[in-house]
TORKOL-670908 format. One line per 2 residues: for each residue z, y, x of C-alpha. Coordinates in pm, 1 decimal. Last residue first. Layout:
BEGIN
Z,Y,X ~ ...
This chain:
BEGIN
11434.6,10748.1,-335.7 ~ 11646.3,10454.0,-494.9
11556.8,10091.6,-246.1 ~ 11333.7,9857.9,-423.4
11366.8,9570.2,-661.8 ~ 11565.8,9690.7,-967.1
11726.5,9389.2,-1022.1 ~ 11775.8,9296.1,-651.9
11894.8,9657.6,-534.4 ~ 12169.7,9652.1,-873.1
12273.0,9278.7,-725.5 ~ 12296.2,9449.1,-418.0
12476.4,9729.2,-541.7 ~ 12728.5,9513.1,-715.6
12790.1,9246.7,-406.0 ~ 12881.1,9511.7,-208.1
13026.8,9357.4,108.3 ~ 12805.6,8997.4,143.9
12917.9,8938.6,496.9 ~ 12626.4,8740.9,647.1
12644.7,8465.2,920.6 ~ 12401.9,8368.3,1181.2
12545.1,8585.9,1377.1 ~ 12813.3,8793.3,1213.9
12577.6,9049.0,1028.2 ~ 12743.6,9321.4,786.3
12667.2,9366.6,424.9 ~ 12581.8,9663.8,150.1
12749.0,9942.1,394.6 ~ 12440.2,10132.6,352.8
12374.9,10154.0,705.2 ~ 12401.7,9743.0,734.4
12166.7,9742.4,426.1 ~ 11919.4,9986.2,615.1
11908.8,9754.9,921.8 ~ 11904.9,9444.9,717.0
11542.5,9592.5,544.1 ~ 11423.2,9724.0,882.8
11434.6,9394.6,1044.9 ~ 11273.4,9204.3,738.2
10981.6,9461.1,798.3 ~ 10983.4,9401.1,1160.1
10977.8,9058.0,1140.9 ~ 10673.9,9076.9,867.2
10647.2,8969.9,499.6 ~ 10587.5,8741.7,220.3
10951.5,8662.0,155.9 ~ 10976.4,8301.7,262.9
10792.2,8458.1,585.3 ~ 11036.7,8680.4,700.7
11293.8,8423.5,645.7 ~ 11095.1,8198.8,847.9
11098.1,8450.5,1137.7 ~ 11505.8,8528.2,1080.6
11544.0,8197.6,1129.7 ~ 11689.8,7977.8,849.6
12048.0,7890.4,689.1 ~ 12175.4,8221.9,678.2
12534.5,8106.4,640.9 ~ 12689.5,8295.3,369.0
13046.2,8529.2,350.1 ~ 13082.2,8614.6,38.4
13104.4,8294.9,-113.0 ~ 12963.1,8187.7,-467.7
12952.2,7800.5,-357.7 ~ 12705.2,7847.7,-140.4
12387.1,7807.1,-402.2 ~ 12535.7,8109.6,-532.9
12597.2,8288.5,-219.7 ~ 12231.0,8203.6,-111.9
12041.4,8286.9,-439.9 ~ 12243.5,8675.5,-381.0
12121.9,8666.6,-10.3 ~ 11742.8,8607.4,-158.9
11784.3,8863.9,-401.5 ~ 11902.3,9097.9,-184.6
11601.9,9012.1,48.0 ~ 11313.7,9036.5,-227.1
11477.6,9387.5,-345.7 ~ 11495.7,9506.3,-5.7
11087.5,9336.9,44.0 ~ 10970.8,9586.6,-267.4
10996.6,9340.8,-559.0 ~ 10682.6,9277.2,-824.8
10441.6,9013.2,-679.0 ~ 10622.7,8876.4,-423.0
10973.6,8884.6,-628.4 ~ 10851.0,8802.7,-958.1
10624.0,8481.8,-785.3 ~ 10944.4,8339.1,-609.4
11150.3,8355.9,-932.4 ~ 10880.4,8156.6,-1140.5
10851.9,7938.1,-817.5 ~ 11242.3,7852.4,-840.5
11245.4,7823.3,-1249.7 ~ 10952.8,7596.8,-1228.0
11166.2,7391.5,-912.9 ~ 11477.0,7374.6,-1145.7
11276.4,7262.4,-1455.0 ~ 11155.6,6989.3,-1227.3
11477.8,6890.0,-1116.5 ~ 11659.1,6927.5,-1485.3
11440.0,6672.0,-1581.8 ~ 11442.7,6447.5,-1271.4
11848.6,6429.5,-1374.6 ~ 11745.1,6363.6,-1769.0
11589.2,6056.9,-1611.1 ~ 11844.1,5930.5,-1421.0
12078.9,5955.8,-1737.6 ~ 11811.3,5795.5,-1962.3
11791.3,5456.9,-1674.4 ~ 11605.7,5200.4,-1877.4
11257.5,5315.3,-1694.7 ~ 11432.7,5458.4,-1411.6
11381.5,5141.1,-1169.8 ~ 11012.6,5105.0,-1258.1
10919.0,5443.8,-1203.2 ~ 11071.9,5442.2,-856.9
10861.1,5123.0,-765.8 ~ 10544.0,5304.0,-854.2
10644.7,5643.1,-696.0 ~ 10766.0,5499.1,-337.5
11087.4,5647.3,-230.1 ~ 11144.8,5782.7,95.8
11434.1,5858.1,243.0 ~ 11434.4,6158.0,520.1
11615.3,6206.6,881.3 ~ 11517.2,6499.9,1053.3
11500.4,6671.4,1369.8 ~ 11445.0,7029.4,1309.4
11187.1,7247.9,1110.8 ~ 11048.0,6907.9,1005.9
10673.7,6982.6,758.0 ~ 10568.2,6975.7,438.4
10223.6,7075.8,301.2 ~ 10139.5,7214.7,-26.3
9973.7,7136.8,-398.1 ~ 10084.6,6699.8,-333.1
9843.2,6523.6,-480.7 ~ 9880.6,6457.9,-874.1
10066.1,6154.9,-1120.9 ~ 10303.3,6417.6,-1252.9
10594.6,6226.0,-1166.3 ~ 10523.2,6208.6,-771.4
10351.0,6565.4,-832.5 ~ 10654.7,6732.6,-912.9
10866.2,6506.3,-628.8 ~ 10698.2,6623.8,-315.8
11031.4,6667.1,-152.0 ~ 11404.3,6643.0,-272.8
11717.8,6819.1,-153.6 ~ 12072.9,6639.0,-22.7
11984.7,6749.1,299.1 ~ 11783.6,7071.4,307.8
11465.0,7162.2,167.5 ~ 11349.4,7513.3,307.7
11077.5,7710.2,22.4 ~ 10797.3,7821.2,-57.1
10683.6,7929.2,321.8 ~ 10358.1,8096.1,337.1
10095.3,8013.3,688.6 ~ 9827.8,8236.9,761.8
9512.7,8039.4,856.9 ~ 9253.1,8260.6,719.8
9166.2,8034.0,403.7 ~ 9577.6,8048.3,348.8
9781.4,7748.0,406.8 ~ 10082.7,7663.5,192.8
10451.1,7541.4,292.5 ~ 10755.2,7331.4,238.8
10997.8,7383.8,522.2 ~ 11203.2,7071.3,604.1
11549.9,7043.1,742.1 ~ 11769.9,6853.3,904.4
11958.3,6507.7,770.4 ~ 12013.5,6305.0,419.9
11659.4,6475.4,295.6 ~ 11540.0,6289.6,13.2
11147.2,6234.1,-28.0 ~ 10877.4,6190.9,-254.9
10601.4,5871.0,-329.0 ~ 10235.8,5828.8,-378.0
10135.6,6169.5,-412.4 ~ 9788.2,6195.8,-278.4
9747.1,6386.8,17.3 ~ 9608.7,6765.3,-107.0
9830.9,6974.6,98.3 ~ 9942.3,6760.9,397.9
10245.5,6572.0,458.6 ~ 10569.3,6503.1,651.0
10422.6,6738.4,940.7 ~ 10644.8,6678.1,1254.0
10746.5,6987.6,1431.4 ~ 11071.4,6891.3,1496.6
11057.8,6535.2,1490.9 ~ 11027.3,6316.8,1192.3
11288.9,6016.9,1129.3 ~ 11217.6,5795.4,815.2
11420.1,5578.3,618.6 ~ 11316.0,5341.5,302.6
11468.0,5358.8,-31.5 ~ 11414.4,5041.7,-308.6
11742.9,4966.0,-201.0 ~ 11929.9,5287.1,-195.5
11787.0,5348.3,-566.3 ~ 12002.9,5018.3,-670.2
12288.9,5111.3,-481.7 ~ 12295.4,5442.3,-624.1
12267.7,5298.4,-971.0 ~ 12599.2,5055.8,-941.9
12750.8,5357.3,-787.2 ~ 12711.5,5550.2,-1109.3
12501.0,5855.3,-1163.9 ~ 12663.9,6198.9,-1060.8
12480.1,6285.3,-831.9 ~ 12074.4,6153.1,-809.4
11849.6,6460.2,-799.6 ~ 12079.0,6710.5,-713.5
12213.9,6481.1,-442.7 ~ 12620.0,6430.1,-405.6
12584.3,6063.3,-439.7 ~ 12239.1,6043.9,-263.9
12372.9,6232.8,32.6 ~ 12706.7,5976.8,108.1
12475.1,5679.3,60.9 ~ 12259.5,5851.8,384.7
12520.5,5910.6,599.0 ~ 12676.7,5560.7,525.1
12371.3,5429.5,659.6 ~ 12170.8,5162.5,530.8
């Protein structure tokens, strides 16, 4: 296998910090696929048979409305895991997944999984914090569709990124504006408006694909209270 793809299990979520003696032993039981942009991974109700590690690209995890409309739950990059609630829950996958660029992906078959971890307590308690990670992750999605106005839902999503960045100030926006959009349960133009009025407001400035975080403290007030003051 790769040294790409050893290098992502060891600093996974899922799998860092086990010993190399287990990494070797989930690398073997792995096997490597390549999906093309575009390339759907799996559908919403497929049954769960196995889940995935990214080691390359990017994959947007996603459900379909009766209508058609398409909302984003989340972007899995490398080092992330894929369909692995209902892998341990015995269920079908609840929503599709799908290659926003070209990407390479591990696969690891639920039955033979299972049987690996069985004597493995410290891989287990890290699928434990996993799952309570994604709960916590949906819980937070669900507050900010249901309760945010979308400046509230965007400073909170900048916030999540600095964090998950290492706590910089200056983040990589790590999706298109368009998905981002979507992620929050909105429009272009609405997202547009939102980074306008922050940019007016002195609350960040836009380098590209980079964000300057500038007033961390207002933003965090703007993502706690979840709507711009009157």
């Amino acid at each position: 296998m790769m040294n790409k793809a050893h290098d992502v299990l060891l600093k996974s979520r899922l799998f860092g910090g086990l010993p190399e003696e287990h990494i070797r032993e989930i690398e073997r039981i792995s096997i490597e696929k390549y999906f093309k942009k575009g390339d759907v991974i799996f559908y919403d109700g497929d049954e769960g048979i196995g889940f995935y590690l990214v080691v390359e690209g990017s994959v947007s995890v996603y459900k379909l409305s009766a209508d058609g409309k398409e909302q984003i739950l989340h972007i899995v990059k490398a080092g992330d895991t894929i369909g692995a609630v209902p892998v341990f829950s015995g269920k079908s996958f609840p929503a599709n997944a799908r290659a926003i660029s070209k990407s390479h992906l591990l696969f690891f078959h639920r039955e033979k999984f299972i049987n690996l971890i069985t004597n493995k307590p410290s891989l287990t308690m890290n699928i434990l914090a996993l799952l309570a990670m994604r709960l916590r992750e949906f819980t937070i999605q669900v507050e900010n569709l249901s309760l945010k106005e979308i400046p509230g839902r965007l400073a909170a999503y900048l916030l999540y990124l600095s964090q998950e960045q290492g706590g910089k100030d200056l983040i990589q926006l790590n999706i298109s504006k368009a998905q981002l959009a979507n992620l929050l349960g909105t429009g272009p133009e609405s997202l547009s408006r939102a980074f306008g009025n922050m940019k007016k407001k002195k609350l960040i400035e836009e380098q590209g694909a980079r964000i300057r975080l500038i007033s961390r403290g207002m933003l965090e007030e703007l993502a706690e209270r979840g709507k711009d003051a009157r």
